[in-house]
N, C-alpha and C positions, 0 to 999 in steps of 0.2 A: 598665496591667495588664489584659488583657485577662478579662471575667469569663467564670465556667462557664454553660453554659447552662443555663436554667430547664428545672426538671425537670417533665412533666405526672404524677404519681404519680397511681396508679387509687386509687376508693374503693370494693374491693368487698369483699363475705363473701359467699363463697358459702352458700346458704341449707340450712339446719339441715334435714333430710330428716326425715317421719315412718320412724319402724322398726319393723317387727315381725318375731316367730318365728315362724315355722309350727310346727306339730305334730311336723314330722319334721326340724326343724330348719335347715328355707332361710332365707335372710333377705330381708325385704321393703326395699326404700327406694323411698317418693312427695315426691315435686318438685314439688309444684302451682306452675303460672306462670302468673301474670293474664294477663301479656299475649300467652301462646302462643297459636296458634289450632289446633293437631293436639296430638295428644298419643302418645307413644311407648312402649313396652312391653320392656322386653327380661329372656331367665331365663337365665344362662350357668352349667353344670355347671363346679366348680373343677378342672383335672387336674393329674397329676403324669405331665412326657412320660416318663417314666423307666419311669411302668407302663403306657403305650400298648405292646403286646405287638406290634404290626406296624406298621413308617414307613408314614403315607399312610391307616392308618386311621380319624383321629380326623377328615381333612379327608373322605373319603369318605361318614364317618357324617352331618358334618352337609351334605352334598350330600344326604343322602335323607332330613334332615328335612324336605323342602321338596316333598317329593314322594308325599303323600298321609298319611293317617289311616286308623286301624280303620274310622271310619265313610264315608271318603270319599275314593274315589281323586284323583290327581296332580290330573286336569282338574277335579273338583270342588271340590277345596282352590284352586284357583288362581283359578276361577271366582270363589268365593266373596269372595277377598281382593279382584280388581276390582271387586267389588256393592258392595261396601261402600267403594272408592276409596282403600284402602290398597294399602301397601309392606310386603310380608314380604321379612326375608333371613337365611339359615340361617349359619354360619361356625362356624372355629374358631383357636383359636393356640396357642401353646406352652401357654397356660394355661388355658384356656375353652375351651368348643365347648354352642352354644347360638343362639339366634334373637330376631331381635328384630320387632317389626310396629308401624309408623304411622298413624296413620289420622286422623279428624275425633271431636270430645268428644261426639258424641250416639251414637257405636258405641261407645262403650268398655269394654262391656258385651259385646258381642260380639268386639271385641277381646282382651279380657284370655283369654275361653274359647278362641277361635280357636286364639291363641296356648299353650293351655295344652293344647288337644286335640294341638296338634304337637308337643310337648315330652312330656306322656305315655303319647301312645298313638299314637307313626309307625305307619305302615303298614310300609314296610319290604318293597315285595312284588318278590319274587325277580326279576321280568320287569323291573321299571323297577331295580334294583339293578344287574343287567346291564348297561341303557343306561348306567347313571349310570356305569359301571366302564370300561368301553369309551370311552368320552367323557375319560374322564381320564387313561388310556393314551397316547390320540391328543394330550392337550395334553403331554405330553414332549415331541417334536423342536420342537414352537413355541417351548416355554420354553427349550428347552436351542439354540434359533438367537438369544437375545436375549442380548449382551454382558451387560447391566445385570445379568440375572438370573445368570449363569455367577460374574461377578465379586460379588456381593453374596453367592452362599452360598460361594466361596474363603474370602470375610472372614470369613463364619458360621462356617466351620470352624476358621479361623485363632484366631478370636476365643475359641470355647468345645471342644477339643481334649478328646473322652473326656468329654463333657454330653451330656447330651440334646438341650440347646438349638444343638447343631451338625447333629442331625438336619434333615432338610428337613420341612414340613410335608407336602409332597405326597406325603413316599415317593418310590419311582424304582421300575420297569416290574417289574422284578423282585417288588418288596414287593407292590406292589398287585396285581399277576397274581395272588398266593395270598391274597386277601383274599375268604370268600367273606359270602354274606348273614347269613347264622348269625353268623360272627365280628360283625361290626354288630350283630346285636341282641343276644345275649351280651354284647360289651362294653357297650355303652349301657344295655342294660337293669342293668349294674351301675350306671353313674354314678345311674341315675334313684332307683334303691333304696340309695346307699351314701353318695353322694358328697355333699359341701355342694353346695350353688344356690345364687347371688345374684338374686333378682329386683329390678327398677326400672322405673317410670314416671315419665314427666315430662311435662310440660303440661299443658292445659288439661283436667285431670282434678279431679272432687269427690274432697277428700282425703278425706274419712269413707264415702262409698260406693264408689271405687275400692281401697280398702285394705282393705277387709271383700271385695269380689270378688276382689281379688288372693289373700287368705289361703285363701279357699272353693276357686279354680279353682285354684291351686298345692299344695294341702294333702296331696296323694300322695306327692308328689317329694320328695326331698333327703334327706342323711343331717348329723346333727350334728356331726360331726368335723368336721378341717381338712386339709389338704393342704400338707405339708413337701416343697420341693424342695430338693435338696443344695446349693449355692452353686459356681458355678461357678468354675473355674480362675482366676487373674491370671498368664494366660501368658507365655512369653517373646517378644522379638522375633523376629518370623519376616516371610518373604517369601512370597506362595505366586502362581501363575501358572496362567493358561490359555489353550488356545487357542482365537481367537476364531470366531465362524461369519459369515458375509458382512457385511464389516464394513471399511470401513479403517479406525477408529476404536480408539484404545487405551483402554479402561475399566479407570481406577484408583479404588481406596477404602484411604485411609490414615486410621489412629488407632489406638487401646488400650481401654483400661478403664477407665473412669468411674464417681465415688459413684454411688450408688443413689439411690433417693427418698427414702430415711430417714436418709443419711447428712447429718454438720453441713456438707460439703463441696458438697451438691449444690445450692444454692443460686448461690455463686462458680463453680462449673464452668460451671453453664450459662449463667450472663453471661460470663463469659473467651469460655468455646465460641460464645456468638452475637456476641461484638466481631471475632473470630476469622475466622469463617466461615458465621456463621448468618444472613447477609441481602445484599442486594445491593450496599451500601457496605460491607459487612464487609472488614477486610485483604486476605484471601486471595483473594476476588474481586476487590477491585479491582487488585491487583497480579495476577494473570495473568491477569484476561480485557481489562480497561481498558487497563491500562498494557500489557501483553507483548502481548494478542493472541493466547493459546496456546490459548484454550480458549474454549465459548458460557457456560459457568459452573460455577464451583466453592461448593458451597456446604456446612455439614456444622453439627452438630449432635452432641445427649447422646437418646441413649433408654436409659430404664432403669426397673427395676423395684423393687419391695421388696429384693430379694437380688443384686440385679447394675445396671453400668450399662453405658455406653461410647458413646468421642465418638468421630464417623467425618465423613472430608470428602469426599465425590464428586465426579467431575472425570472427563471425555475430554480427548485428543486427538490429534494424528496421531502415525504411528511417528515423524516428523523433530523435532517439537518435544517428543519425550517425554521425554531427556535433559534439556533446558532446564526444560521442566514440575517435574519430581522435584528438581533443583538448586533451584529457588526455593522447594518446596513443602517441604523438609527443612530447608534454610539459614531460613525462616520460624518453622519448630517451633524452631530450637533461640534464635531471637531470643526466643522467645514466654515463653521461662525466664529470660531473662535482663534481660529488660526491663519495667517496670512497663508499663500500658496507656495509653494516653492517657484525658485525662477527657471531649475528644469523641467519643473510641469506644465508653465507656462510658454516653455518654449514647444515641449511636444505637441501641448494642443495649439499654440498657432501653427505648427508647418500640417497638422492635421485638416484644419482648417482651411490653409490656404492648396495645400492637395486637395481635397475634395472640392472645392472648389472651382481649380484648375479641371479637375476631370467632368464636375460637371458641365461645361462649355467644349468642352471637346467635341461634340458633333452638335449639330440644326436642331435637332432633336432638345437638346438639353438647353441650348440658348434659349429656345424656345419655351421652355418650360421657366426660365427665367423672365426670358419676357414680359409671360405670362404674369406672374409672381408681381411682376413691377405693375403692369396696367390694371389687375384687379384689387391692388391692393394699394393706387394711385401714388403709386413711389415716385420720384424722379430718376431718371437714367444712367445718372451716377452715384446711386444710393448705396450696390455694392462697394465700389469704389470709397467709399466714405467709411465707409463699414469696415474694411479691413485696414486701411490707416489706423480709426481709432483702438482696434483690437491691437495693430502695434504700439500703440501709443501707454496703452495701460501699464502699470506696472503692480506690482503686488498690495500695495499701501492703500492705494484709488481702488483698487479692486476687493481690498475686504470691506468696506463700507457696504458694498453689493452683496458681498455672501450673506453678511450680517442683517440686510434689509429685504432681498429676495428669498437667502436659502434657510428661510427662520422654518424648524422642523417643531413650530407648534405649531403650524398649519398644517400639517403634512397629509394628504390623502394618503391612504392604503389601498387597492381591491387587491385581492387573494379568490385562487380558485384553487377547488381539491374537493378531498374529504369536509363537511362542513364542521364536524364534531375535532376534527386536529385543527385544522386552522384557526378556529373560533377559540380552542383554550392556546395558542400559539399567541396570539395577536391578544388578546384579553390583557396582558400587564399594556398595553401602548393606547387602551382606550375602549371603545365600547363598538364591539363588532355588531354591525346589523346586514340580517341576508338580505340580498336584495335579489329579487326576483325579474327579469328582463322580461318586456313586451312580448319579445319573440316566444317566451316561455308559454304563454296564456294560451290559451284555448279557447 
């Protein structure tokens, strides 16, 4: 009788963060790491895309937090970050828009201010708002010449129909054309006076004097509330298409809706989802890129949040093997309910799992984006830890309940981009293909 293989199970906890309130009620979390040798800074404003009043603005504003202060224009601000041999970078997402900066433990002092002059007091000046507007116009025809990106917001849309979260973050030519420098500071200067902040540091920072600087240089910002987003749809199956821009390539993205973070399912989802399709031995790749030869690779996964998730599988390839593609890649999903897993595919995707994992905490940087993870999506501090117990705890029995009640493929989204006359009769026996036309498209 052949036995199972020896399982490598991690031993970690993630480490219990100091906390404080600010005055105006942001929250702090410090990560001190002996053995980091930089340490990271980040403060992210919470939103609701719901009340972003213009597409394209929230990504805009934080394009111009990077581009100057009250006291110090763009070249001075940037100057400064290379004096001192840091990495600032501004961003934002459906649910954050804020900035983060890196540097070495003997600035951190000037770091945390740095970082806290750009975050209270942008500049915001009308001349470099212009550049920064015009710059963003012109990246339209780039993004909307790239399949990958055509075919990811189809599924965006597919996926949350009448959310917010089908929004683009960039907005399209139209929205951002009537975006002017006022609307930026008007809206920002709300989040800054209204809205919760999360701030975080991690590395090689002194907990008791970075945390009393963090509290000092933060203590204007944030408001005490919290930010309620509606929960999005669990739509029905649909198909959606587009046509592609210089490309012979057909880009497909198939899946549905997946538990959340805080669901008891999401645990089993996302080992099903990585035996699945989440690494390079995974099923799905080795049957159509190994064995068929249809494709350079097919891989997919679960992202999700406090209030929503979903599992999605990526994949090209030509107009001729895209019939053969979608035949394996449907006849798979409906095996995938019907079938327990095997216990060596269970073991590949956990030690995949618990790698990637591992490597994501290998540097400040990546805890950090953990952190992250945990305080906007108001996790508790040993939620991974929890998390990869019960991912060893499963076994294949407990586990097809889940296939069977998550990976049920009569909900299945499709978006497909190419030719729209192949893909439309390709996908025609799986359902009722409708083009769908993206914002950024319009004119």
């Amino acid at each position: 009788m052949a036995r199972s293989p020896q399982r490598q199970i991690p031993s970690f906890r993630f480490p219990e963060p100091i906390q404080r309130v600010t005055t105006r009620g942001s929250r702090i979390f410090v990560l001190p790491m002996q053995q980091a040798t930089t340490i990271s800074i980040g403060a992210y404003a919470l939103i609701d895309p719901a009340a972003v009043p213009i597409a394209g603005l929230a990504h805009l504003t934080a394009t111009m937090l990077s581009r100057g202060t009250r006291h110090r224009s763009e070249r001075q601000f940037a100057t400064r970050v290379d004096v001192l041999g840091a990495s600032f970078q501004a961003g934002s997402t459906h649910r954050s828009i804020g900035a983060e900066i890196t540097g070495l433990p003997e600035t951190a002092d000037e770091l945390i201010a740095l970082l806290a002059e750009s975050l209270s007091e942008p500049r915001f000046d009308p001349a470099e708002f212009e550049k920064a507007k015009q710059q963003h116009l012109a990246s339209f025809p780039i993004r909307l010449a790239d399949s990958s990106y055509r075919v990811r917001r189809i599924f965006q849309k597919l996926r949350f129909p009448g959310h917010s979260y089908s929004t683009s973050l960039y907005g399209w030519p139209s929205s951002v054309a009537q975006i002017t420098v006022e609307d930026v500071r008007q809206w920002y200067q709300a989040l800054v006076e209204g809205q919760p902040w999360r701030i975080l540091a991690t590395g090689a920072l002194d907990p008791v004097r970075g945390t009393a600087a963090l509290e000092q240089s933060f203590a204007s910002i944030g408001g005490s509330g919290d930010v309620t987003i509606s929960a999005p749809p669990s739509p029905p199956a649909a198909i959606g298409i587009g046509q592609g821009v210089m490309t012979d390539q057909v880009e497909l993205r198939l899946g549905h809706p997946a538990p959340s973070l805080t669901s008891d399912d999401y645990a089993a989802t996302t080992l099903i989802a990585t035996a699945f399709a989440g690494h390079f031995r995974s099923r799905i790749n080795m049957l159509v890129r190994e064995q068929e030869g249809l494709t350079y690779g097919a891989y997919g996964g679960v992202t999700a949040g406090k209030d929503h998730g979903t599992f999605i599988v990526s994949t090209s390839t030509t107009p001729e093997n895209l019939p053969r593609m979608l035949s394996l890649l449907y006849a798979e999903w409906d095996r995938l309910v019907q079938e327990p897993l095997r216990e060596d595919e269970l073991h590949q995707a956990r030690q995949t799992l618990y790698n990637n994992f591992w490597r994501s905490i290998e540097t400040p940087d990546g805890t950090a984006a953990i952190a992250l993870d945990l305080a906007i999506n108001d996790l508790p501090s040993d939620y991974y830890t929890r998390l990869l117990a019960e991912i060893d705890r499963l076994d294949p029995a407990a586990l097809l309940a889940v296939q069977q009640r998550v990976f049920d493929p009569s909900r299945m989204l499709t978006a497909a981009v190419g030719e729209l006359d192949v893909i439309a009769r390709a996908l025609a026996p799986y359902g009722s293909p409708q083009h769908i036309v993206l914002e950024e498209e319009q004119q």
